[in-house]
C-alpha positions as CSV (number, residue, x, y, z in Angstrom):
1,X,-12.5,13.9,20.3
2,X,-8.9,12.8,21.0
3,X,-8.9,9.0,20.3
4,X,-7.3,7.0,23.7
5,X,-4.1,5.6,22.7
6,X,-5.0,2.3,24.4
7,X,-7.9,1.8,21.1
8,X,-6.8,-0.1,18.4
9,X,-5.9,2.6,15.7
10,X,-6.7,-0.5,13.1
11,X,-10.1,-2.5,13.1
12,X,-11.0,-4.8,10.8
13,X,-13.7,-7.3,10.8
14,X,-14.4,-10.2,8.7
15,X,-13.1,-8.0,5.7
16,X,-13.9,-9.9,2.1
17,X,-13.2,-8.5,-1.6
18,X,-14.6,-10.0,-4.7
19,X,-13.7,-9.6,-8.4
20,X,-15.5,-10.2,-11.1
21,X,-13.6,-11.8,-13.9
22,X,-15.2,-12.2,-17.1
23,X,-14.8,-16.2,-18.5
24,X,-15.8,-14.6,-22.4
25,X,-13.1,-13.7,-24.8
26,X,-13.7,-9.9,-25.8
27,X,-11.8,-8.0,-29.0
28,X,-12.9,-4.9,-28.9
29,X,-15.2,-2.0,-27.0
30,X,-17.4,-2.7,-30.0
31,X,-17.7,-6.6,-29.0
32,X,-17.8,-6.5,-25.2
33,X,-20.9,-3.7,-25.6
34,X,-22.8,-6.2,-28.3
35,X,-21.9,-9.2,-26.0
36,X,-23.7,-7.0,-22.9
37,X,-26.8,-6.4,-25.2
38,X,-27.1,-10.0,-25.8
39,X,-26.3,-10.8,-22.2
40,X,-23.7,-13.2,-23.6
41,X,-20.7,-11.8,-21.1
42,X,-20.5,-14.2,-18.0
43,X,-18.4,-13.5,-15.2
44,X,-16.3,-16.2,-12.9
45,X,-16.5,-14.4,-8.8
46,X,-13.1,-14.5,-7.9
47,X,-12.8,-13.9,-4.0
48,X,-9.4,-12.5,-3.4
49,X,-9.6,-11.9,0.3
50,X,-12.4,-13.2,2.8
51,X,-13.4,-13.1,6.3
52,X,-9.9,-11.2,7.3
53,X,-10.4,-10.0,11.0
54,X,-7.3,-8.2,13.1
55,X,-7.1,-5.4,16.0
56,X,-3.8,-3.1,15.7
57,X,-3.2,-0.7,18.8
58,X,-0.9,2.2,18.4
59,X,3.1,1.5,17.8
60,X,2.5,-2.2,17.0
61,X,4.2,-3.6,13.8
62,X,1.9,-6.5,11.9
63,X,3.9,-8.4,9.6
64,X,1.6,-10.1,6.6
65,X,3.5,-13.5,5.2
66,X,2.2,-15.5,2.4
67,X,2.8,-16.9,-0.5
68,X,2.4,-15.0,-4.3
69,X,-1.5,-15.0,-4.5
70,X,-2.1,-14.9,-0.9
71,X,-3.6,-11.5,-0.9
72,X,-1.2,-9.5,1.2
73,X,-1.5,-6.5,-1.8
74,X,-4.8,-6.9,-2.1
75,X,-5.5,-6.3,1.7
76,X,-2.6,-3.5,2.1
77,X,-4.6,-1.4,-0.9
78,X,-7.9,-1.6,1.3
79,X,-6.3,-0.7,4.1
80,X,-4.5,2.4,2.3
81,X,-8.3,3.0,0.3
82,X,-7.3,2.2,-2.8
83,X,-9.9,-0.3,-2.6
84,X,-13.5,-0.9,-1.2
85,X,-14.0,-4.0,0.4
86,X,-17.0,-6.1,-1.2
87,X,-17.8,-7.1,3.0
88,X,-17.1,-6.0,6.2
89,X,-16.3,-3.6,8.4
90,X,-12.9,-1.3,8.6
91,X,-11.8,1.4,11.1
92,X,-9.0,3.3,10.8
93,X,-7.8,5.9,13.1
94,X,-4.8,8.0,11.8
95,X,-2.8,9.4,8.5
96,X,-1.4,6.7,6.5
97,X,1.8,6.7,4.2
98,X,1.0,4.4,1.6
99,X,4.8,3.4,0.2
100,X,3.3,0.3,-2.3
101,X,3.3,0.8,-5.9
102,X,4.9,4.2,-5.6
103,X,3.6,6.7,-8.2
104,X,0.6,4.5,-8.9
105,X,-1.3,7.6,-9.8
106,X,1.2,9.4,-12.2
107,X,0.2,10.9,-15.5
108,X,3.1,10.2,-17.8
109,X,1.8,12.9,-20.1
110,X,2.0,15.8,-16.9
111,X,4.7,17.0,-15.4
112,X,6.8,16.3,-12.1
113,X,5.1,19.5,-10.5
114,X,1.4,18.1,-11.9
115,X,1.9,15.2,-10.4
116,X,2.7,16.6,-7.3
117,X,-0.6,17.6,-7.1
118,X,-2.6,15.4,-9.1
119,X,-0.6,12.5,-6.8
120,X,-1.0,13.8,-3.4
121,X,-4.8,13.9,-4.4
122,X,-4.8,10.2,-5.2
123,X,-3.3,9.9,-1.4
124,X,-5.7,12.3,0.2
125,X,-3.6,15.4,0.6
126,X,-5.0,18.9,0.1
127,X,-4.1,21.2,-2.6
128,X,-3.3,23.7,0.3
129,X,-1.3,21.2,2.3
130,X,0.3,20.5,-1.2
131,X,1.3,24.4,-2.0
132,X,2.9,24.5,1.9
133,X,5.1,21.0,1.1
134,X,5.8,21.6,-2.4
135,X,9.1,23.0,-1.9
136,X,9.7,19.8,0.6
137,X,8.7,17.6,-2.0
138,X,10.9,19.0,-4.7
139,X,14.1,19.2,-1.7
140,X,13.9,15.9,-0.8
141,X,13.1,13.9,-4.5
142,X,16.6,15.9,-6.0
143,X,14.9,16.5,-9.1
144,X,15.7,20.3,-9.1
145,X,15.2,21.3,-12.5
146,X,13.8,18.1,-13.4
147,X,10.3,19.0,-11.7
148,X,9.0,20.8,-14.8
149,X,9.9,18.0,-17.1
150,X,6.9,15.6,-18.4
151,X,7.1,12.2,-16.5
152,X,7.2,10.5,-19.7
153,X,11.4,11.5,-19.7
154,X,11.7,9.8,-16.1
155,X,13.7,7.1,-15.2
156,X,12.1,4.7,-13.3
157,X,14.4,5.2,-10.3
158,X,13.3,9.5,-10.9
159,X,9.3,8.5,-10.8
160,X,10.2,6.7,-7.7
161,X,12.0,8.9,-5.9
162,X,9.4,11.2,-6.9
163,X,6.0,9.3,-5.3
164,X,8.2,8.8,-2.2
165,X,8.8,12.6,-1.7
166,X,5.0,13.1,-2.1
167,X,3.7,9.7,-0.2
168,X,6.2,10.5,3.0
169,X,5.7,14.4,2.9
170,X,2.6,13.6,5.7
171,X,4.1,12.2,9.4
172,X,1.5,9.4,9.2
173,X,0.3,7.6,12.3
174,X,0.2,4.3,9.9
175,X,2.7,3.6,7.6
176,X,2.5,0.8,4.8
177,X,5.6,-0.9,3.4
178,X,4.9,-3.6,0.7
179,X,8.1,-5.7,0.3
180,X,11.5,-4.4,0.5
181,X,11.9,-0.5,0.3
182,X,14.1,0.0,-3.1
183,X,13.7,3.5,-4.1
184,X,16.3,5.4,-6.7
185,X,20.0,4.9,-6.7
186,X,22.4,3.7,-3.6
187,X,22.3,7.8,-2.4
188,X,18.7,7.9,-2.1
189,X,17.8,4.9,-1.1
190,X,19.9,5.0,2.1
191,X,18.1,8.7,2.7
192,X,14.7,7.2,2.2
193,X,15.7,3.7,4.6
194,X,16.5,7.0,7.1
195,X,13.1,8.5,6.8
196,X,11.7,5.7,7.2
197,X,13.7,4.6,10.4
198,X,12.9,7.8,12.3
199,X,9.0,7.3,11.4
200,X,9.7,3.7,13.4
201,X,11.5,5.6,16.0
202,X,8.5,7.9,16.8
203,X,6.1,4.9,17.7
204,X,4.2,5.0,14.4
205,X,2.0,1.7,13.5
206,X,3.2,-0.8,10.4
207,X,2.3,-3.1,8.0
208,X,4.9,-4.6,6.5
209,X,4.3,-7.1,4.0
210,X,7.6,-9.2,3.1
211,X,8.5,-13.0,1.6
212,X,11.5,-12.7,4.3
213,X,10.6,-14.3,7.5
214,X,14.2,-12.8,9.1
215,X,13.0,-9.5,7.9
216,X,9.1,-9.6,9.4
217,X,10.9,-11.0,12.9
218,X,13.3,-8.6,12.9
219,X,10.8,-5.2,12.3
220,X,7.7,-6.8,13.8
221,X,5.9,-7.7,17.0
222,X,3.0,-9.0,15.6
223,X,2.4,-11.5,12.2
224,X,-0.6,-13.0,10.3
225,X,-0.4,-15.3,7.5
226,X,-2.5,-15.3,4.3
227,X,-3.3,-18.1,2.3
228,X,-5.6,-18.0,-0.4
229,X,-7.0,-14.7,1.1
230,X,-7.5,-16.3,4.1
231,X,-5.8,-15.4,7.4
232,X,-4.8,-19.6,8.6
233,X,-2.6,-18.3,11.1
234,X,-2.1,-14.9,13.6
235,X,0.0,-13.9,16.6
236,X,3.5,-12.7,18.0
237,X,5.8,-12.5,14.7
238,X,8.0,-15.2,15.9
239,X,5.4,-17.6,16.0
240,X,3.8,-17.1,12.8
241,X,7.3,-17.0,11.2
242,X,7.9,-20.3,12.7
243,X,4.8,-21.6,10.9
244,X,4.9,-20.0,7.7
245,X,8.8,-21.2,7.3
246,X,7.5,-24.6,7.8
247,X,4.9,-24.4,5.3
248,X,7.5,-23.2,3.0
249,X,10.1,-26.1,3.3
């Protein structure tokens, strides 16, 4: 059934995520397994995101602010399913281009065609879907010959351009941007800034998660703040703006 474009194409209620973090010292596989035996590991719950609630309809642009700590990674990666969220409840309803921690899933040991594949699984695609972009892909990264050469003799600015190719090879409905897009050299970065303008251009929905209040007002129509996982402030992006640079001062 054809979703109405007037639903929210991002639901999330009272979304929490806890890690466990172990308080023991542990040397070795050998030590942590004895310690587990003897029940002698204890673990300090670490709640890095609680009750975060927020409605996104089609074409709007939700700036997340906050300080380093504040979450905003933590909640893009649930978002993008990188992660499962301890509580709550999530809808999403379209294709998402995930451009945070580009390359993420790389084996450095595999080559640039391996990781094509082994990449786009990590983001969802189809090994079909794969075979009919592969040629995109390879076009669009400029690795040319470089494709059949073991990641391990990247640069970084090559693995990056590399996970963009693969991550933007979808026209997603959602698109994820986690700080300022810095992909490759001066060339490729302006090509990518492109690609990314004209998915903005065709109504798709963002999160953009940025330190630069200039930036969030300038790309978005909507804000929320995070502070220690927890959303203290939402609304238009100039007024969260407003209260996040006052916080800051």
């Amino acid at each position: 059934m054809e979703q109405n474009k007037k639903d929210p194409i991002i639901q999330l209620k009272d979304i929490g995520i806890r890690f466990n973090l172990s308080s023991e010292k542990v040397d070795s596989l050998k030590d942590y397994l004895i310690k587990s035996v003897k029940r002698d590991i204890h673990y300090n719950e670490f709640w890095a995101l609680r009750n975060v609630s927020f409605e996104l309809e089609r074409g709007d642009r939700l700036g997340i602010l906050g300080l380093n700590g504040a979450g905003k990674s933590t909640l893009m990666k649930i978002i993008a399913g990188v992660y499962h969220p301890t509580e709550g409840e999530m809808k999403i309803g379209g294709s998402i281009a995930p451009l945070i921690e580009l390359g993420a899933g790389f084996d450095m040991e595999y080559t640039g065609r391996e990781n094509i594949f082994l990449y786009g699984s990590v983001l969802g695609y189809s090994r079909k879907f794969l075979m009919s972009k592969y040629d995109e892909i390879v076009e669009f990264s400029e690795l040319g010959k470089f494709i059949d050469v073991p990641l391990k003799n990247y640069s970084s600015g090559m693995r990056a351009r590399l996970g963009f190719s693969i991550a933007t090879v979808v026209e997603p409905e959602i698109l994820i941007l986690d700080e300022v897009l810095s992909v490759g050299d001066a060339k490729f970065r302006k090509k990518s800034e492109k690609k990314v303008t004209d998915m903005f251009s065709r109504g798709v929905t963002v999160l953009f998660v940025s330190h630069s209040i200039e930036q969030v007002k300038s790309i978005c129509n909507k804000a929320i703040l995070l502070e220690h996982g927890t959303v203290v402030a939402a609304g238009s992006a100039e007024e969260v703006a407003q209260i996040y640079a006052s916080k800051i001062k």
